[in-house]
C-alpha positions in Angstrom: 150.7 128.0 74.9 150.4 129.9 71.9 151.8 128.2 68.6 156.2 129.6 68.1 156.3 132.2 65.0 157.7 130.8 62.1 161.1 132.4 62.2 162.8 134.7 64.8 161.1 138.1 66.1 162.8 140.9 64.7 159.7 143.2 63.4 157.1 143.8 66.3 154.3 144.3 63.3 154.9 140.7 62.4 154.0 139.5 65.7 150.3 138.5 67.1 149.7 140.2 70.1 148.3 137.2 71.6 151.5 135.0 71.1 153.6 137.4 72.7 151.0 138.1 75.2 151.1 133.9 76.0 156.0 134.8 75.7 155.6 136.5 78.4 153.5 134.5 80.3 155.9 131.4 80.2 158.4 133.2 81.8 159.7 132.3 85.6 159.6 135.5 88.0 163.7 136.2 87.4 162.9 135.5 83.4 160.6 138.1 83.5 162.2 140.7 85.6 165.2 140.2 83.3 163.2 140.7 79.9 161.6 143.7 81.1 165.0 145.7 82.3 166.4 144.8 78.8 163.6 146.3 76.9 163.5 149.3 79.1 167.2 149.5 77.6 168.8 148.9 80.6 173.0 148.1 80.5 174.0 144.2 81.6 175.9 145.9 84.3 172.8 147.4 85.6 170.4 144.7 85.6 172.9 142.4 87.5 173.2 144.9 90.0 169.7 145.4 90.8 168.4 141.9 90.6 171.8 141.3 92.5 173.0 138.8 90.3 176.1 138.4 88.7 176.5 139.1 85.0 177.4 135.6 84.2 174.0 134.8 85.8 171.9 137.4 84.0 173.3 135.9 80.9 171.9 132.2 81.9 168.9 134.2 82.3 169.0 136.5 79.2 169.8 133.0 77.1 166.4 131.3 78.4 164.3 134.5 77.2 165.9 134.3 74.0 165.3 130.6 73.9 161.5 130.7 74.9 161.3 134.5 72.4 163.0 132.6 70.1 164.6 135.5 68.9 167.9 138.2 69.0 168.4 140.5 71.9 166.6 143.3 70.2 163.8 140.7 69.7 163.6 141.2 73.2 162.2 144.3 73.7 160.2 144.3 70.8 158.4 140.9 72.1 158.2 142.3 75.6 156.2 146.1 73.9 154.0 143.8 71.7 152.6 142.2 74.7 152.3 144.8 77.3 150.7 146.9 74.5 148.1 144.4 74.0 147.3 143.7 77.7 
């Protein structure tokens, strides 16, 4: 697995494409669906219902993307464009 940034994600540019190509990777299936509906902007409400999940589930879930991201909510979404631009 590619090497953790040195402090949290919160400027794409700052990323390597590489390393958040390898993020995403480490993700389980539900990690993954999870990351991708928040950087498509999606509400917490409506994630939970369409993985049909409860909210207090999707924020286990949410909590282990920001864990693995190392980074903020936002962090999200900008981790999860870095890598799907460079694929």
């Amino acid at each position: 697995m590619a090497k953790k940034p040195a402090k949290k994600i919160n400027n794409v540019f700052q990323l390597d494409p590489a390393d958040a190509v390898a993020m995403v990777k480490s993700l389980t299936p539900r990690e993954r669906q999870t990351a991708e509906r928040i950087a498509m902007g999606m509400t917490q409400e409506d994630i939970a219902k369409e993985l049909g999940i409860s909210p207090k589930t999707l924020d286990i879930f949410r909590g282990k993307v920001k864990k693995k991201f190392d980074t903020t909510m936002h962090g999200i979404g900008r981790v999860w464009f870095c890598a799907m631009v460079a694929e």
